[in-house]
PDB file as gemmi writes it, atoms N, CA and C in Angstrom:
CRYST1    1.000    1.000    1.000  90.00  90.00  90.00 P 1                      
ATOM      1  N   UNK A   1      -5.110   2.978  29.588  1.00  0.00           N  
ATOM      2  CA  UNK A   1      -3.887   2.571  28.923  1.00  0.00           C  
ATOM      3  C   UNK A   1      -4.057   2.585  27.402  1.00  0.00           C  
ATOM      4  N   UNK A   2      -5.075   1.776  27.281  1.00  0.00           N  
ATOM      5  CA  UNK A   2      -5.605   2.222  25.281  1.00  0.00           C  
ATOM      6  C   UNK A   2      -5.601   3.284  25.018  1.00  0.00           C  
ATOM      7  N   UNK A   3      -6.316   4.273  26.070  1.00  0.00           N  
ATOM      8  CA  UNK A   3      -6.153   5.780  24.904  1.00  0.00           C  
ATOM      9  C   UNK A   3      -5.090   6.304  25.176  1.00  0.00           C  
ATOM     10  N   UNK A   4      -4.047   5.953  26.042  1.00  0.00           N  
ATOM     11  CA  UNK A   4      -2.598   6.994  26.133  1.00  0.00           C  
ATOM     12  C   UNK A   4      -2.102   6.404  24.795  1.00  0.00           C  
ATOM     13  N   UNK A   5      -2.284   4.694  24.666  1.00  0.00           N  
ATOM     14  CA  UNK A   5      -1.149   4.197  23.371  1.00  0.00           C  
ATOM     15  C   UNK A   5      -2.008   4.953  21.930  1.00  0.00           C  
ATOM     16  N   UNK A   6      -3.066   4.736  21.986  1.00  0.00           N  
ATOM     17  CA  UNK A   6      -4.015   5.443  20.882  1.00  0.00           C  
ATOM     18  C   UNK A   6      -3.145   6.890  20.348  1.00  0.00           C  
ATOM     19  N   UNK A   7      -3.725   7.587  21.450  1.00  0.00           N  
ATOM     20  CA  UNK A   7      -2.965   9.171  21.349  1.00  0.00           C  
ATOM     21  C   UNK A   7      -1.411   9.126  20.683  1.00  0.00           C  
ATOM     22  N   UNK A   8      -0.714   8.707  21.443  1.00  0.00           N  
ATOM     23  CA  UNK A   8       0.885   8.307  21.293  1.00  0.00           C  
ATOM     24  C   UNK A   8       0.886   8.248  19.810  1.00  0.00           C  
ATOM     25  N   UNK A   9       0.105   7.254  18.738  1.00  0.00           N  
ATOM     26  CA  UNK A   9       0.503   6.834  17.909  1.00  0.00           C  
ATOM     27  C   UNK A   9      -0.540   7.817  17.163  1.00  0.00           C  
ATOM     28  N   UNK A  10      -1.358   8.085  17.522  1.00  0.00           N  
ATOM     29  CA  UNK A  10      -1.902   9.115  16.110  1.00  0.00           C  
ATOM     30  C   UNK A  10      -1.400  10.762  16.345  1.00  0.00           C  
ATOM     31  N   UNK A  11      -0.461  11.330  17.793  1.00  0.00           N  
ATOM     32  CA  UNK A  11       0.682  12.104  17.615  1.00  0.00           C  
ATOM     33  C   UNK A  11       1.990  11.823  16.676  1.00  0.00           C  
ATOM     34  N   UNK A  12       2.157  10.658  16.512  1.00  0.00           N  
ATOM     35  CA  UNK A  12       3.608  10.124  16.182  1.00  0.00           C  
ATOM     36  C   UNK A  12       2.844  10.362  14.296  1.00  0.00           C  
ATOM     37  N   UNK A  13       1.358  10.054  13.995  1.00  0.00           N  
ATOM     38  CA  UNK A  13       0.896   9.785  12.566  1.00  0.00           C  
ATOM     39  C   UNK A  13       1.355  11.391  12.163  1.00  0.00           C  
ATOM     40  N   UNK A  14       0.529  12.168  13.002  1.00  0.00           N  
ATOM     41  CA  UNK A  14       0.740  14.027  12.694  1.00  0.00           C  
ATOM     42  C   UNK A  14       1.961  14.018  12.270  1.00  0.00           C  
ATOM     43  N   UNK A  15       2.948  13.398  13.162  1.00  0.00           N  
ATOM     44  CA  UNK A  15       4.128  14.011  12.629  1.00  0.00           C  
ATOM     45  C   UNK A  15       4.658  13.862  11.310  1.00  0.00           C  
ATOM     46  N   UNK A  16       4.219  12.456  10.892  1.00  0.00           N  
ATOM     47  CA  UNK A  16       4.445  12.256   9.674  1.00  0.00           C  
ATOM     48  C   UNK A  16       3.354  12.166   8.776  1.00  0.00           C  
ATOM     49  N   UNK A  17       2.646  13.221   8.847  1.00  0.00           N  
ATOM     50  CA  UNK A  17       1.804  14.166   7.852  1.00  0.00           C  
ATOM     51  C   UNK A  17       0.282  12.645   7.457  1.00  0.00           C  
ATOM     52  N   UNK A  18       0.362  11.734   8.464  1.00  0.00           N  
ATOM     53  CA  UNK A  18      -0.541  10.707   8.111  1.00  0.00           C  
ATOM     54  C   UNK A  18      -0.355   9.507   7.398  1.00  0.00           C  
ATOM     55  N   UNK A  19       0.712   9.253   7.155  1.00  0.00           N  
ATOM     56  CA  UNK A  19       1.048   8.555   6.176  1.00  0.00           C  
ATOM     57  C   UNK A  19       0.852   6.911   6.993  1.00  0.00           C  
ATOM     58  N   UNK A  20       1.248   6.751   8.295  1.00  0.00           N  
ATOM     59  CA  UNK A  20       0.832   5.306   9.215  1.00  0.00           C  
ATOM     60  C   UNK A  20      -0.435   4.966   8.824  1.00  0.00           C  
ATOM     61  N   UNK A  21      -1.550   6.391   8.731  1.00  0.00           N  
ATOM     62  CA  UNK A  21      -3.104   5.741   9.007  1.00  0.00           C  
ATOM     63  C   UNK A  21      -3.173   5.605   7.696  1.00  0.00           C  
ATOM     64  N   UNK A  22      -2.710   5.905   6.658  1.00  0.00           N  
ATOM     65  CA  UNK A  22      -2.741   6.301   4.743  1.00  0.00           C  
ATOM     66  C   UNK A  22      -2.405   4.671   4.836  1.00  0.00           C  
ATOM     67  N   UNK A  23      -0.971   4.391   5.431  1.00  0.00           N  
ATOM     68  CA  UNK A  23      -0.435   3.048   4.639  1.00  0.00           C  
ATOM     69  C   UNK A  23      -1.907   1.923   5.162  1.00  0.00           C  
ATOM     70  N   UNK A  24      -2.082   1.919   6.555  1.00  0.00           N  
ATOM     71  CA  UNK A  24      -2.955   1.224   7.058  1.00  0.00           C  
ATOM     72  C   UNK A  24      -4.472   1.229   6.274  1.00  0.00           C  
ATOM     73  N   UNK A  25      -4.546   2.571   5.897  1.00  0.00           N  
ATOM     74  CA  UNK A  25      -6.327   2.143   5.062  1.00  0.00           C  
ATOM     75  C   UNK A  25      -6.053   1.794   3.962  1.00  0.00           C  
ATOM     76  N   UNK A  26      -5.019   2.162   2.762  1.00  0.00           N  
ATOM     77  CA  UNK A  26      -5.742   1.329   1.994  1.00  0.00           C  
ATOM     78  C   UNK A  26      -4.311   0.237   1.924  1.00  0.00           C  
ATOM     79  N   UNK A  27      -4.072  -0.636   3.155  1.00  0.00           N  
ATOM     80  CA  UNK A  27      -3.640  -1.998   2.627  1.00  0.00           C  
ATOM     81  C   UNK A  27      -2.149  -1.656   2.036  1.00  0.00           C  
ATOM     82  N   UNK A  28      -0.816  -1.084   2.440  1.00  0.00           N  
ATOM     83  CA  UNK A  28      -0.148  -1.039   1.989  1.00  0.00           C  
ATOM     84  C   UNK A  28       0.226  -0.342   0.710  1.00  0.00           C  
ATOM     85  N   UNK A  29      -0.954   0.486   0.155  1.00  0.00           N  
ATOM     86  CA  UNK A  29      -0.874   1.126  -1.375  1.00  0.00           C  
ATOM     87  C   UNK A  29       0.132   2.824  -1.029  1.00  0.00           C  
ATOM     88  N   UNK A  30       0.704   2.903  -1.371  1.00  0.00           N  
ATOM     89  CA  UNK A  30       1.166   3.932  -1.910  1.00  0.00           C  
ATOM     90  C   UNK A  30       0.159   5.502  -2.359  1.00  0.00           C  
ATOM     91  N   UNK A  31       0.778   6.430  -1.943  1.00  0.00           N  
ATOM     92  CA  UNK A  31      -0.212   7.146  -2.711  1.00  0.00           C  
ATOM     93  C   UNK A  31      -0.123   7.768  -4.185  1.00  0.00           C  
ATOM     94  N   UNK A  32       1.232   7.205  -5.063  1.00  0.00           N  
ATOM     95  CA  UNK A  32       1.426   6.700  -6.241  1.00  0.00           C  
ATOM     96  C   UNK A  32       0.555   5.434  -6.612  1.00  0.00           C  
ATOM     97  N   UNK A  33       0.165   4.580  -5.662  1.00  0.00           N  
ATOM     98  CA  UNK A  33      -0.538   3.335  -6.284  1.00  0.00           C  
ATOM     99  C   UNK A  33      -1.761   3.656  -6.263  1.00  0.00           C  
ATOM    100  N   UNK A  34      -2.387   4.116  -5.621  1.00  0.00           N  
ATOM    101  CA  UNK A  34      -3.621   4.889  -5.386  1.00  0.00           C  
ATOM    102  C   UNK A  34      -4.160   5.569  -6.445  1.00  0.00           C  
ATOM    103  N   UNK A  35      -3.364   6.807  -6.503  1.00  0.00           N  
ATOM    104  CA  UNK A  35      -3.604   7.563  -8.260  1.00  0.00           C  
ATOM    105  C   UNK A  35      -3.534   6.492  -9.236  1.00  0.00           C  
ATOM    106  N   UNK A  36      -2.894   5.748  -9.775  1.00  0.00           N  
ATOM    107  CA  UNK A  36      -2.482   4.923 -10.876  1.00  0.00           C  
ATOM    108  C   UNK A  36      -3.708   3.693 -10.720  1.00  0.00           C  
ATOM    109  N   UNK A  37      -4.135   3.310  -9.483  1.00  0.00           N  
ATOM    110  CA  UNK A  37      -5.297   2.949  -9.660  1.00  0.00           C  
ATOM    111  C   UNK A  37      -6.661   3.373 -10.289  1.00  0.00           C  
ATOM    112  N   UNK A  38      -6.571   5.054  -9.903  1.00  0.00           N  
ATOM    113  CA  UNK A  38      -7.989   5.702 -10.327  1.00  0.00           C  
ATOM    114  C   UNK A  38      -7.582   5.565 -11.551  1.00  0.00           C  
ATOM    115  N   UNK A  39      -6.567   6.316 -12.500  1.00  0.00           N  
ATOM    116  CA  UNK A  39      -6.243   5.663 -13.816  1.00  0.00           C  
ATOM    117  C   UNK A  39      -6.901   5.065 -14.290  1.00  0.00           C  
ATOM    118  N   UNK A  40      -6.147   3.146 -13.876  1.00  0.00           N  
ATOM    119  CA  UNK A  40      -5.942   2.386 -14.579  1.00  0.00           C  
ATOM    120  C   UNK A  40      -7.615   1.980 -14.369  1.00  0.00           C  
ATOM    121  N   UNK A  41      -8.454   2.457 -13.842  1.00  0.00           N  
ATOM    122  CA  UNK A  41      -9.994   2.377 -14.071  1.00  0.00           C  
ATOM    123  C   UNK A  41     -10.528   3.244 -14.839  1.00  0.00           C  
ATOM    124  N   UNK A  42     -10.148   4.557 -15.164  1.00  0.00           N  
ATOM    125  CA  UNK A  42     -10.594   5.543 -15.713  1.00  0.00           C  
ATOM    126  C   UNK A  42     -10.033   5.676 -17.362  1.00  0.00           C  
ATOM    127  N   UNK A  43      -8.931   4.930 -17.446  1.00  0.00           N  
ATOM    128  CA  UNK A  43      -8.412   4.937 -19.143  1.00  0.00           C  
ATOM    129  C   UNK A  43      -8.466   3.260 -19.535  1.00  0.00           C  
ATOM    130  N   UNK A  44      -8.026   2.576 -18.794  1.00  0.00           N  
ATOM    131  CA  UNK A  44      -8.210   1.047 -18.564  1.00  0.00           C  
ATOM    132  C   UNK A  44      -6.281   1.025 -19.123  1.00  0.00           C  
ATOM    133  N   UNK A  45      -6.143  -0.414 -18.637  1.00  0.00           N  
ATOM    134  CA  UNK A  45      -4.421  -0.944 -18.794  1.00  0.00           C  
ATOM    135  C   UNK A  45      -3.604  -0.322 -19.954  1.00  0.00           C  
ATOM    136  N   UNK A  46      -3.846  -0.934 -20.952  1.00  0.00           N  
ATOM    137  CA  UNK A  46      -3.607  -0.421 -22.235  1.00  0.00           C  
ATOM    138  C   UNK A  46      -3.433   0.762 -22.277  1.00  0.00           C  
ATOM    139  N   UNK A  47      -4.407   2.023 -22.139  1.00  0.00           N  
ATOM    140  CA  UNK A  47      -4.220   3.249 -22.676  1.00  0.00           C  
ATOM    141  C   UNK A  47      -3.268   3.984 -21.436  1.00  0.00           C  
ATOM    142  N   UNK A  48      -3.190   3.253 -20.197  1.00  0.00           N  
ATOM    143  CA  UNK A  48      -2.215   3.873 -19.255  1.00  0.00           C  
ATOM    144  C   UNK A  48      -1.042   3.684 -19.516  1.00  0.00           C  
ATOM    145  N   UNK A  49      -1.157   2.318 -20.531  1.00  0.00           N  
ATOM    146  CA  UNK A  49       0.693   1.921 -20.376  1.00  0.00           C  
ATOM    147  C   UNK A  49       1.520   2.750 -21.681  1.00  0.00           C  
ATOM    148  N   UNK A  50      -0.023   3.008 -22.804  1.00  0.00           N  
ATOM    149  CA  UNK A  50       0.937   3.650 -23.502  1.00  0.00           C  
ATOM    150  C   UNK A  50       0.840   5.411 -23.583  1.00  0.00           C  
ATOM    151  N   UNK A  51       0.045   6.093 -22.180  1.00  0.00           N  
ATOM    152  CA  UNK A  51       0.775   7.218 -21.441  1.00  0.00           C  
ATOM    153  C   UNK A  51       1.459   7.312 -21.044  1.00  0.00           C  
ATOM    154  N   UNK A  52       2.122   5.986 -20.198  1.00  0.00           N  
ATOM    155  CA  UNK A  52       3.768   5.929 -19.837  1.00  0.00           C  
ATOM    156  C   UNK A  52       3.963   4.892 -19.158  1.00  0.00           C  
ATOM    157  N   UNK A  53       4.682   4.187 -20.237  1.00  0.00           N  
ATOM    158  CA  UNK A  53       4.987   3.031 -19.854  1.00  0.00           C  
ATOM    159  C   UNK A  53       6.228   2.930 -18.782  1.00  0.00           C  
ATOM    160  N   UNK A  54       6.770   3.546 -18.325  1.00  0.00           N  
ATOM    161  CA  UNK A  54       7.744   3.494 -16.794  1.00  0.00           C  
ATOM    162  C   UNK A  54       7.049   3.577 -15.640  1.00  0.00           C  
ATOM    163  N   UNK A  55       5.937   4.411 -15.925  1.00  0.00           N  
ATOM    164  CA  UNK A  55       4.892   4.921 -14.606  1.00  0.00           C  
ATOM    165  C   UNK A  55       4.446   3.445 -14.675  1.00  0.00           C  
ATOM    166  N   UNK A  56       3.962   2.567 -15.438  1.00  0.00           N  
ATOM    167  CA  UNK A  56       3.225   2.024 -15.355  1.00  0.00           C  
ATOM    168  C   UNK A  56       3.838   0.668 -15.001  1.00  0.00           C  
ATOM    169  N   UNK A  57       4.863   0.203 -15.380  1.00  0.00           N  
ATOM    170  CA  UNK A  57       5.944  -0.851 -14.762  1.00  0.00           C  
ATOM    171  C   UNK A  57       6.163  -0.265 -13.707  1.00  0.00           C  
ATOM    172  N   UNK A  58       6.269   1.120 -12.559  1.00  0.00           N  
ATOM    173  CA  UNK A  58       6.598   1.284 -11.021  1.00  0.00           C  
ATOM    174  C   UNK A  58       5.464   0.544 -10.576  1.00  0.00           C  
ATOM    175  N   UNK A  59       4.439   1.137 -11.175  1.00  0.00           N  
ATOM    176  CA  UNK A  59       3.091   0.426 -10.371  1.00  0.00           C  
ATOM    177  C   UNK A  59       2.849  -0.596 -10.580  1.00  0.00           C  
ATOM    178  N   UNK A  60       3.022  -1.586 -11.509  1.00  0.00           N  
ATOM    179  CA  UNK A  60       2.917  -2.780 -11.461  1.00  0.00           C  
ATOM    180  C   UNK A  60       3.871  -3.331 -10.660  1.00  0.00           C  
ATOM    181  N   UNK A  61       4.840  -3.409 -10.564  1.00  0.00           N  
ATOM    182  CA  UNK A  61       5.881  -3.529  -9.435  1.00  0.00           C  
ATOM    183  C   UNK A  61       5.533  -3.536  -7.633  1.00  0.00           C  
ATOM    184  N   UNK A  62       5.544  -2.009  -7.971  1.00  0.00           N  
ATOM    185  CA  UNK A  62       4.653  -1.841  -6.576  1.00  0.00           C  
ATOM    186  C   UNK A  62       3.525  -2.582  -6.122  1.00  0.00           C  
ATOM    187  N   UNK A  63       2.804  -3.590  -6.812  1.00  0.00           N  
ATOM    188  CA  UNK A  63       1.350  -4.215  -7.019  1.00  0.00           C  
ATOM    189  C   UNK A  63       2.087  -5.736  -6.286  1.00  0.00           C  
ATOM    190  N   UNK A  64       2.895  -5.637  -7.289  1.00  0.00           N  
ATOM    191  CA  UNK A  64       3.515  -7.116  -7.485  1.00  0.00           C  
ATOM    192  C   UNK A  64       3.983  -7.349  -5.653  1.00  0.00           C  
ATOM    193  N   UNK A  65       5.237  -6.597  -5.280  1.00  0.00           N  
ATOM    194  CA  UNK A  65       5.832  -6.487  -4.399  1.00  0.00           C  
ATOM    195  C   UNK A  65       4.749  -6.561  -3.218  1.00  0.00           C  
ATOM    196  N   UNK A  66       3.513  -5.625  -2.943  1.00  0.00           N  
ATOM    197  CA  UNK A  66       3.001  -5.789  -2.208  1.00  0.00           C  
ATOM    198  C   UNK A  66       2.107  -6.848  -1.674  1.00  0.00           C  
ATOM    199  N   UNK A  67       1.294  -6.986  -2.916  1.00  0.00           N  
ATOM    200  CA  UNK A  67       1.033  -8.378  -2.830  1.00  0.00           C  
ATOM    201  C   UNK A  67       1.797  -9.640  -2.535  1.00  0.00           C  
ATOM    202  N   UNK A  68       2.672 -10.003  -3.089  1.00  0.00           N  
ATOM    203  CA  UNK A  68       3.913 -10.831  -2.151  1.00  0.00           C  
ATOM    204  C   UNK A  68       3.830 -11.105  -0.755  1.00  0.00           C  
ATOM    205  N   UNK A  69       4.279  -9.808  -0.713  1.00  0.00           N  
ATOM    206  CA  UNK A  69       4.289  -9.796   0.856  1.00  0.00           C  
ATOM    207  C   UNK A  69       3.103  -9.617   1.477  1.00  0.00           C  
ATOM    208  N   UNK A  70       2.255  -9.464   1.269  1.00  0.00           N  
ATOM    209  CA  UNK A  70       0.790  -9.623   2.108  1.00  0.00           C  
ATOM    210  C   UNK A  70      -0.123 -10.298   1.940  1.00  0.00           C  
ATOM    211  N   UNK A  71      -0.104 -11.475   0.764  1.00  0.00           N  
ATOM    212  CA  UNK A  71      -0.417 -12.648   0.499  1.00  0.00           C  
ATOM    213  C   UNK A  71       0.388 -14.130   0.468  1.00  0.00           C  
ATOM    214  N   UNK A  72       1.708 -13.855   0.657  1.00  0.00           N  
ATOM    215  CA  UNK A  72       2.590 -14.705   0.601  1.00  0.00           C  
ATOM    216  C   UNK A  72       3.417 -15.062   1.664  1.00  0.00           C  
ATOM    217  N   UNK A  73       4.214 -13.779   2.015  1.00  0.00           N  
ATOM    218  CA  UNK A  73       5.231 -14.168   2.803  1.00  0.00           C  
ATOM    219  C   UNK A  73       4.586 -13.789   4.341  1.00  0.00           C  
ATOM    220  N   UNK A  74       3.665 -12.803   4.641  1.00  0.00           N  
ATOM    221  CA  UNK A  74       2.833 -12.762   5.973  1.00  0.00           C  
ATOM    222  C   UNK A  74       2.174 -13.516   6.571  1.00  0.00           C  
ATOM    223  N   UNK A  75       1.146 -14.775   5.310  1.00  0.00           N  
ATOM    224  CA  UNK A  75       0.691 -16.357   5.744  1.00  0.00           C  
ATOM    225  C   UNK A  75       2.144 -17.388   6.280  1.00  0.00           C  
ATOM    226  N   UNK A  76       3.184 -17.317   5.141  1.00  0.00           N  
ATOM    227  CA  UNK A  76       3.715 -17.923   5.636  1.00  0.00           C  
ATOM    228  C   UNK A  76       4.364 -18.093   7.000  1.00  0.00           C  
ATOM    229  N   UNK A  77       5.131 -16.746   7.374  1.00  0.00           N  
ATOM    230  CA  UNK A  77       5.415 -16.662   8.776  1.00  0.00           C  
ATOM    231  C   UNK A  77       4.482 -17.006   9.831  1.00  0.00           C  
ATOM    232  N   UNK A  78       3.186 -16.565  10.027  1.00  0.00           N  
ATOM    233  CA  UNK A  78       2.165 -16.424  10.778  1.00  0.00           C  
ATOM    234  C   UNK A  78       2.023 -18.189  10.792  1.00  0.00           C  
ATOM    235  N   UNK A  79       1.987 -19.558   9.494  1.00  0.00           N  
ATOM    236  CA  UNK A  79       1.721 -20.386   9.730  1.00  0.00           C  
ATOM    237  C   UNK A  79       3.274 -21.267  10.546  1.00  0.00           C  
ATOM    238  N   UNK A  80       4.552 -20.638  10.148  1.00  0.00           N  
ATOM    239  CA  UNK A  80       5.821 -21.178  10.825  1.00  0.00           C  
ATOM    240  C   UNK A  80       5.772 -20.718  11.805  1.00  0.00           C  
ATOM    241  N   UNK A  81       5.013 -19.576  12.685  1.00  0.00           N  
ATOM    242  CA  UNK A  81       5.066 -18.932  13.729  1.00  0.00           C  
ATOM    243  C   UNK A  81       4.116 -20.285  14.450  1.00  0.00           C  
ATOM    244  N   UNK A  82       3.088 -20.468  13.939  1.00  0.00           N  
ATOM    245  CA  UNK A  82       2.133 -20.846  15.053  1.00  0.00           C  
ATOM    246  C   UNK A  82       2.912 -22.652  15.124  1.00  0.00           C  
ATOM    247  N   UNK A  83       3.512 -22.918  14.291  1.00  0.00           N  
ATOM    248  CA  UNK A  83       3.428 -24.075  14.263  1.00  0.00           C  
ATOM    249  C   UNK A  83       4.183 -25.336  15.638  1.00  0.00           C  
TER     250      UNK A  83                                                      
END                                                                             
């Protein structure tokens, strides 16, 4: 029964070019957040924001937003769930 659901869902990933197992490894990142990460290690904050500062408010955004929700609002449910 595990490997039919296994299969099922890494057919269903193909179809969409990988992007289920992409969101799942790294944690919800984007593969805009991803690049802008190697960046923002490779020029540091500053010199990314003033390569472009719009790119660099999406991704902070995107940072912001995710984190939220996967430090915030996922404990919370999980602790109103169990309670």
């Amino acid at each position: 029964m595990a490997a039919w659901i296994k299969s099922r869902f890494l057919d269903f990933d193909r179809r969409v070019d990988g992007a289920v197992t992409f969101f799942l490894r790294h944690y919800g990142k984007t593969k805009f957040m991803v690049a802008m990460s190697k960046k923002a290690q490779y020029f540091g904050l500053e010199n990314l924001f003033l390569k472009g500062p719009k790119a660099f408010i999406y991704f902070f955004i995107f940072y912001l937003i995710r984190d939220t929700i996967l430090y915030i609002i996922i404990p919370i449910g999980f602790a109103k769930f169990i309670e």
